[in-house]
C-alpha positions as CSV (number, residue, x, y, z in Angstrom):
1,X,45.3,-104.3,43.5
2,X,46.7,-101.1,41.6
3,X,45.8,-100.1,38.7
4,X,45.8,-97.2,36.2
5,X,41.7,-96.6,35.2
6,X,40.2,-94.4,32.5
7,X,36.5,-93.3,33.6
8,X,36.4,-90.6,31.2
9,X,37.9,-89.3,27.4
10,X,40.3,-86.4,27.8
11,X,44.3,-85.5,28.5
12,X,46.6,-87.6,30.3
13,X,45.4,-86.4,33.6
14,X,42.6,-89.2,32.5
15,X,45.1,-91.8,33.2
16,X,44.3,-92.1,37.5
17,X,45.7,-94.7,39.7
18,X,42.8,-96.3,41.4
19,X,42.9,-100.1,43.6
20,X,40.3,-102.6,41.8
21,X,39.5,-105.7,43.5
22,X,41.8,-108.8,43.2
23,X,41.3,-110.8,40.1
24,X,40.4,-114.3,40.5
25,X,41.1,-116.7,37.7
26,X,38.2,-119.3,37.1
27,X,39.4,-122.8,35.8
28,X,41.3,-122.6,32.5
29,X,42.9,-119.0,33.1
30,X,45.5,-117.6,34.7
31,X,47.0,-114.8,36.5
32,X,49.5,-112.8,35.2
33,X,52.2,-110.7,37.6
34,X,52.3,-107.8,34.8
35,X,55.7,-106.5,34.1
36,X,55.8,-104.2,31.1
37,X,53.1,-103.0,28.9
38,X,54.1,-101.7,25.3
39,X,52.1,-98.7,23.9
40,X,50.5,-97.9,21.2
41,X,48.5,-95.2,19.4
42,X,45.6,-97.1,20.3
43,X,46.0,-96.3,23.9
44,X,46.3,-92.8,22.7
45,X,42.9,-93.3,21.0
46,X,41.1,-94.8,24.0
47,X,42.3,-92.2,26.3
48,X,41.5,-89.1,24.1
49,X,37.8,-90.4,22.8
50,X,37.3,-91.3,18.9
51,X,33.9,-89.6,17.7
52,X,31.1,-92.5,17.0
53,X,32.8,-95.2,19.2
54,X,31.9,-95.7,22.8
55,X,34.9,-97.4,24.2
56,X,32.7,-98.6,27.2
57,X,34.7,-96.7,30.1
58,X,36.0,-97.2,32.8
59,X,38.7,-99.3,31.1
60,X,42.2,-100.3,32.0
61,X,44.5,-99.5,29.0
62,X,46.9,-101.4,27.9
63,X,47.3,-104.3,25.2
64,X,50.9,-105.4,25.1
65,X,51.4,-107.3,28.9
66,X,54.2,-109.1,29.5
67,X,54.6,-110.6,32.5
68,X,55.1,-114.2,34.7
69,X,52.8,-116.9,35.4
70,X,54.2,-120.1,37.6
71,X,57.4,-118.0,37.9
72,X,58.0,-118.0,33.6
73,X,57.7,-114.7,31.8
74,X,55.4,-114.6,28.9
75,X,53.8,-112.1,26.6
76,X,49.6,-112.3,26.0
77,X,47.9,-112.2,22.6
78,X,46.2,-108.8,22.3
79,X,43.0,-109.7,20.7
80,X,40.7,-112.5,20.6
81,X,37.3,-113.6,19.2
82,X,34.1,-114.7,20.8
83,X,35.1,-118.2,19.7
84,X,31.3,-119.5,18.7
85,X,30.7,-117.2,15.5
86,X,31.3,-118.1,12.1
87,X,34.2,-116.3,11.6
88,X,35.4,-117.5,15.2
89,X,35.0,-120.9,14.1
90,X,36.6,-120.3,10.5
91,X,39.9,-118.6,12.4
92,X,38.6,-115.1,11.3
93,X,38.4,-113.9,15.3
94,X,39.6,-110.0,13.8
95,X,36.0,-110.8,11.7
96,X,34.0,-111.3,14.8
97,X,31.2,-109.0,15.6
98,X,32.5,-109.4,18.9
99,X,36.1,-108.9,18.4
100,X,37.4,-107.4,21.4
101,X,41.4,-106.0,21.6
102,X,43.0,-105.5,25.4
103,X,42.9,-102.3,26.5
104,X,40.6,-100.9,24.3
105,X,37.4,-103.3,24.9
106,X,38.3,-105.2,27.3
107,X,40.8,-104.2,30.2
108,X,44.0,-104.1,29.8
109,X,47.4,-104.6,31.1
110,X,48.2,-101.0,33.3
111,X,47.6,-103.1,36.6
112,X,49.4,-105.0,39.0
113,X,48.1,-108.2,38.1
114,X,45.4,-109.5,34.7
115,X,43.9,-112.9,34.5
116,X,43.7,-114.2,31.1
117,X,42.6,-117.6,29.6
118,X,45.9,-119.7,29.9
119,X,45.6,-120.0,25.6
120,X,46.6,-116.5,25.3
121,X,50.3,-116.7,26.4
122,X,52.8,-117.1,24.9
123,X,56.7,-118.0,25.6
124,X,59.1,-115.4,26.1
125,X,62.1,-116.4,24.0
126,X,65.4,-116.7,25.9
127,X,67.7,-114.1,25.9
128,X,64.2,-111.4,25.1
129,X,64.0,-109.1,27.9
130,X,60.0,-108.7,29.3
131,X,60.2,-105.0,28.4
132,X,61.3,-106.4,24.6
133,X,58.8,-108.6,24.1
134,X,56.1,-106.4,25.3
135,X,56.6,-104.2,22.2
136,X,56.0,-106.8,19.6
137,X,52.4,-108.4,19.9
138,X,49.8,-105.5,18.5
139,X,52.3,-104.2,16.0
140,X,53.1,-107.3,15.1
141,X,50.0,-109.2,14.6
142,X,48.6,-106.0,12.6
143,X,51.4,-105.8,10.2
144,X,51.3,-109.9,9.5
145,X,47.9,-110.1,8.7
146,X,48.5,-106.7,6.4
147,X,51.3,-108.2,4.5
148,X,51.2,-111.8,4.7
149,X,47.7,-112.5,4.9
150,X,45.7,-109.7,3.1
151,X,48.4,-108.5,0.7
152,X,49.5,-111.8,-0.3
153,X,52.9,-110.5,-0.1
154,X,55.7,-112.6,-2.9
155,X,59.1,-113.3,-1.7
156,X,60.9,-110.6,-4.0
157,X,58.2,-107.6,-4.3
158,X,58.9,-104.1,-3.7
159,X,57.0,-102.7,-0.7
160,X,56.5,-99.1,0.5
161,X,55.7,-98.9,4.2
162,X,54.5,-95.5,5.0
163,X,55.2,-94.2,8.6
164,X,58.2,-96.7,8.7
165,X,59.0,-95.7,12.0
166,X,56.1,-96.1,13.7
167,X,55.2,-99.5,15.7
168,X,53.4,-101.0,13.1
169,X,56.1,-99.5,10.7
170,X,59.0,-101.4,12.1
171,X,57.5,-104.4,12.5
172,X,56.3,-104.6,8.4
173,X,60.0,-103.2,7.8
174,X,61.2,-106.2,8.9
175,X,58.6,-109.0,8.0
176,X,58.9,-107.5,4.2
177,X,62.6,-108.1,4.8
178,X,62.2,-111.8,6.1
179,X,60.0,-112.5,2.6
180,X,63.6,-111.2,0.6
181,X,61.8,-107.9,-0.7
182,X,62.7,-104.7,-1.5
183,X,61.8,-102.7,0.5
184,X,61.1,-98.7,0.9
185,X,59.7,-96.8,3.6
186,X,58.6,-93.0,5.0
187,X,59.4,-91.0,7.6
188,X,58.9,-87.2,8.8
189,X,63.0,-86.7,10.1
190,X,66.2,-87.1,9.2
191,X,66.9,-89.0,12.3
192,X,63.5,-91.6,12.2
193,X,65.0,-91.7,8.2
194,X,68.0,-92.7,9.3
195,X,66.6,-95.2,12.3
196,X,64.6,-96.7,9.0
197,X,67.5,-97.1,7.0
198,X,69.5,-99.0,10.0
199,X,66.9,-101.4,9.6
200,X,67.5,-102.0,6.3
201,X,64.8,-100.4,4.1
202,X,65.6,-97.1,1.7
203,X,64.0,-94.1,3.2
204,X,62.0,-91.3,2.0
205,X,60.5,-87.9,3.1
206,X,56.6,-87.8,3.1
207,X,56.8,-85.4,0.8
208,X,59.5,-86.8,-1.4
209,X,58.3,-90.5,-2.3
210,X,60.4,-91.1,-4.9
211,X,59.8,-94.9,-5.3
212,X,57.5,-96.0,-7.6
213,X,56.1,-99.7,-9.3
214,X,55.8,-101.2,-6.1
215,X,53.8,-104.5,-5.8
216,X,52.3,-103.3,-2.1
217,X,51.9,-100.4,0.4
218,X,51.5,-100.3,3.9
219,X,49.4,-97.4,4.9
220,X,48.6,-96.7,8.5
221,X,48.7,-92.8,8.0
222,X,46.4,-91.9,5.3
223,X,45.6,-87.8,5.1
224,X,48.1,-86.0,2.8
225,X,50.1,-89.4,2.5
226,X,47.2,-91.1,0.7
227,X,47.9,-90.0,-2.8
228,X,51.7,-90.5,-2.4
229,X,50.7,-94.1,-2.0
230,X,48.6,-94.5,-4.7
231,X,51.0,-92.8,-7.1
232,X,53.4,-95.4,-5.9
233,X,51.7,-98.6,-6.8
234,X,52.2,-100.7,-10.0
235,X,49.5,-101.6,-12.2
236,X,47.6,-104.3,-10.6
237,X,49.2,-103.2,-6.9
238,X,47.5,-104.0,-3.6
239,X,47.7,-100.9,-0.9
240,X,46.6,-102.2,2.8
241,X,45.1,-99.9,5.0
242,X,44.8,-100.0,9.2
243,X,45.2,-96.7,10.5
244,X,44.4,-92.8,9.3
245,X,46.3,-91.3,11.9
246,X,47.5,-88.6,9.3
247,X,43.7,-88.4,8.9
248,X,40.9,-90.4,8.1
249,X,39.4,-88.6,4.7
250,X,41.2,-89.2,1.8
251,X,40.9,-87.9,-1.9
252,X,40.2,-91.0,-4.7
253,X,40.9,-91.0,-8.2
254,X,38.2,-93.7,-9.5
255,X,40.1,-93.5,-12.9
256,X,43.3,-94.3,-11.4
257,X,42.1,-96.7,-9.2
258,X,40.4,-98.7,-12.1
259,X,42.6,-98.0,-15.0
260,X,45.5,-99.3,-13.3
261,X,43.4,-102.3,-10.9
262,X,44.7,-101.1,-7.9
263,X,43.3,-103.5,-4.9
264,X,42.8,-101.4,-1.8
265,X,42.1,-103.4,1.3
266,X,41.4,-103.0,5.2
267,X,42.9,-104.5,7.4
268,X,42.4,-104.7,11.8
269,X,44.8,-106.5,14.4
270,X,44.5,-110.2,12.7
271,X,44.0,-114.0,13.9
272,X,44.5,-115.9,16.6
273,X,46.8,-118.3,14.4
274,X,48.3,-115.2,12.6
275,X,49.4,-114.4,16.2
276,X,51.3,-117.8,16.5
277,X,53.1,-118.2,13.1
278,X,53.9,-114.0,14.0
279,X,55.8,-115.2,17.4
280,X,57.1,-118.4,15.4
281,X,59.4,-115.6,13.5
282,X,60.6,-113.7,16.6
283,X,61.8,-117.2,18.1
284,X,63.6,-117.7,15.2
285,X,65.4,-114.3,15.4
286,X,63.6,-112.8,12.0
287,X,61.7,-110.0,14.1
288,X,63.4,-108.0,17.0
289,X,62.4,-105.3,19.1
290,X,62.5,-101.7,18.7
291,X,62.1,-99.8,21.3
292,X,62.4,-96.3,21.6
293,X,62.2,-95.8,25.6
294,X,61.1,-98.1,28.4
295,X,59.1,-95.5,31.2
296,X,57.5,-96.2,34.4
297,X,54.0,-97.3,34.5
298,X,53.1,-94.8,37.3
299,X,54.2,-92.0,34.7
300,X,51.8,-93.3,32.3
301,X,50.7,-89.8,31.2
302,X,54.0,-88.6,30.7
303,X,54.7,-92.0,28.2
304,X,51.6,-90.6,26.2
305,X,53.0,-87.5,25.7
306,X,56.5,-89.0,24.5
307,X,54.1,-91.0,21.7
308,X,51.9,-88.0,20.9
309,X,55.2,-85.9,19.8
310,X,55.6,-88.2,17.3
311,X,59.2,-88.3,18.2
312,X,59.4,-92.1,18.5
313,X,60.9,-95.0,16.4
314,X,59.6,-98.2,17.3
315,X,58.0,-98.5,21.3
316,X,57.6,-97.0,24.7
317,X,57.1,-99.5,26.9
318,X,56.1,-98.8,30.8
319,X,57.2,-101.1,33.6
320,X,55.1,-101.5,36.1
321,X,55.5,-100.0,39.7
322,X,52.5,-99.5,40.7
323,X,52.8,-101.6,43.9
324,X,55.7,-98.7,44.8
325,X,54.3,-95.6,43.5
């Protein structure tokens, strides 16, 4: 079988195609005919090398597969639990010690063919391409459990979504939408502002936040955005953190953070049922893809570099050729 293999951190030369061995599903999985994988900064992340982490290469990337199994196309939950833990058991699986996210630590979607345990697909909706649906699950699950379950986001707040054109940007755009809010958001161009503002939230420069009182922030950037973001919030705001890719060290007023009871909370990926009531809304038409190119898989370096420009509003997504290149 082809595949796409990462044996060790560095550019996108990294990314080499390699034949694994056939994988054979035991009872209660299945195998998947991959057809698209969506990317994400994470693959970025696990390709480069992230200082303190071992990512436990070789590894596959990949965590967005969509694909066919029996002939029907279907989409895979990107994370799961170790399903005996307390959290596992209490439907935290993004609190389990042994939390593991495809592509990152456990292999991924970049191959010909994946077996999975038959829980983790899930439907296609009709008239949702493969290539579609493989740019939803990661971004999606993250921004659901950020907003819906850790935020505790109202039906009529005011959100600020920083990076608003990012995966993870999109995706909160339009849940914060689907709960009737207000909702604001940042990017670094006047075309991703404009892309932003298609999608129906007001757009701002990084640099030109001129929103404030908001009830919630998404932050997935962090760095020089941080501050803009705390400014923002209301007295008694939540802000919900899941990425620093702006830059992981941040400056912290204490005296603003207490005088005005700011809640600032972290947030990774999210819960197996958090992934089902997510896919409940695409089915009913309240989340849709955005995609900003759809690549081939045996280009998979080159689909990096399109992400690490930054020049992208919603997803690449690589289809899989591997069995012709």
């Amino acid at each position: 079988m082809n595949a796409i293999v990462i044996r060790e951190h560095g550019g996108p030369e990294v990314l080499r195609p390699e034949v694994l061995p056939e994988p054979q599903a035991a009872p209660g999985e299945v195998v998947i005919e991959v057809t698209h994988v969506g990317l994400n900064h994470l693959d970025v992340w696990v390709r480069r090398g992230v200082p303190g982490h071992d990512f436990h290469l070789p590894r596959v990337p990949g965590s967005d597969v969509a694909g066919t199994v029996g002939g029907q196309p279907v989409v895979l939950h990107p994370s799961w639990g170790c399903g005996g833990c307390a959290a596992c058991l209490d439907g935290r699986q993004n609190r389990c010690r042994n939390f593991r996210i495809r592509g990152e630590s456990a292999n991924g979607g970049c191959a010909e063919r994946i077996v999975v345990p038959a829980w983790q697909t899930l439907p296609i909706p009709a008239g949702m391409s493969s290539a579609e649906a493989a740019s939803l699950p990661l971004a999606l699950l993250t921004a659901y459990h950020m907003l819906v379950v850790r935020a505790g986001l109202q039906r009529g707040e005011r959100v600020l979504i920083q990076a608003g054109g990012s995966g993870v940007g999109v995706m909160a755009i339009q849940l914060a939408l689907a709960w009737g809010c207000e909702v604001h958001a940042t990017a670094s161009s006047p075309e991703k502002r404009a892309a932003v503002e298609a999608l129906g939230a007001k757009a701002w420069a990084y640099d030109a936040v001129g929103v404030r009182e908001v009830d919630v922030v998404v932050e997935t950037v962090g760095g020089a955005a941080w501050s803009a973001s705390m400014r923002a919030l209301r007295w008694g705001g939540r802000l919900v953190c899941c990425g620093a890719t702006g830059g992981a060290e941040v400056p912290l007023n204490l005296r603003a953070l207490f005088f005005k009871q700011i809640d600032v909370l972290g947030s990774t990926m999210g819960s197996n049922a958090d992934m089902i009531r997510a896919w409940d809304l695409v089915k009913a038409g309240a989340i849709r893809p955005v995609m900003h190119a759809v690549l081939p898989m045996s280009r998979l370096g080159g689909a990096h570099a399109v992400l690490e420009r930054r020049e992208v509003v919603g997803k690449v997504v690589v289809a899989q050729d591997l069995s012709h290149g």
